[in-house]
Every structure is written in structure tokens, then in C-alpha cells.
C-alpha positions as CSV (number, residue, x, y, z in Angstrom):
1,X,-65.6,68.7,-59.3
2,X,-64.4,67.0,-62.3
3,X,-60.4,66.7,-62.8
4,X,-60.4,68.8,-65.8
5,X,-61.7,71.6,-63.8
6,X,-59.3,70.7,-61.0
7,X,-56.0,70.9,-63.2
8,X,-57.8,74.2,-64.6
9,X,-57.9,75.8,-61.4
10,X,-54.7,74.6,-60.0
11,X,-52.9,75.7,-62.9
12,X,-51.8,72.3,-64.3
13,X,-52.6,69.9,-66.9
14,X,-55.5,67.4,-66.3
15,X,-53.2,64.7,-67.5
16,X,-50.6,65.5,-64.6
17,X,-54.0,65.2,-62.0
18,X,-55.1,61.8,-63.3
19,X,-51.3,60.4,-62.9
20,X,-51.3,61.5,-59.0
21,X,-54.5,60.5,-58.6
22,X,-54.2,57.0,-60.2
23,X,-50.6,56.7,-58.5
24,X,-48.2,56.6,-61.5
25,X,-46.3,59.5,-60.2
26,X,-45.8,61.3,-56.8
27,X,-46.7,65.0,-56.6
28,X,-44.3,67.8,-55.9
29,X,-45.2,70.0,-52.6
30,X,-46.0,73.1,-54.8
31,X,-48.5,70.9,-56.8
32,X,-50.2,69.4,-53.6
33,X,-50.8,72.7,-52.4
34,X,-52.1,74.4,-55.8
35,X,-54.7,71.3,-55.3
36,X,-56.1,71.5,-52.1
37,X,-56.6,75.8,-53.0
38,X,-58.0,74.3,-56.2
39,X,-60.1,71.9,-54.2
40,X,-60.8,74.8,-51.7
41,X,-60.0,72.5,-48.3
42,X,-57.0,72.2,-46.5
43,X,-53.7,71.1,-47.3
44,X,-54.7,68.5,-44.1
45,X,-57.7,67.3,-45.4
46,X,-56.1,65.5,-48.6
47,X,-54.2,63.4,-46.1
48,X,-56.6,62.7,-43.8
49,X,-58.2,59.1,-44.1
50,X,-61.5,60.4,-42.8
């Protein structure tokens, strides 16, 4: 799924997901959850290294 249809789903801009993703900035709770529904996996499965 590409990141602009990521932030689209999760309700936030695609700019914010690149900056988590890249490690500039840390991610709020409430945004790491909109993710992983966005995502449609577990809240788990982003911090598993598997």
C-alpha cells in the first residue's frame, strides 16, 4: 500500500507518515494506532521484528 494511501486512510498527512517512517519524528499513540487500522494488522504486528 503506498504511503499516500496510508495517511489517506489513517486520517493524516502523507508527509507526517514518511517522517515516522524515515525516523525524523516519533509517533503519538493515537497515530500508531490510526496506522496499524489503516494498515489493517495489529497494533502488535508493527512492533514485531518478524
Amino acid at each position: 500500500m503506498s504511503v499516500n494511501k496510508v495517511a489517506e486512510k489513517a486520517g493524516m498527512s502523507h508527509v507526517g507518515i514518511l517522517q515516522i517512517e524515515s525516523g525524523e519524528r516519533s509517533p503519538m499513540l493515537r497515530n500508531v494506532i490510526k496506522i496499524a487500522a489503516a494498515l489493517e494488522v495489529d497494533l502488535s504486528d508493527l512492533f514485531s521484528d518478524e
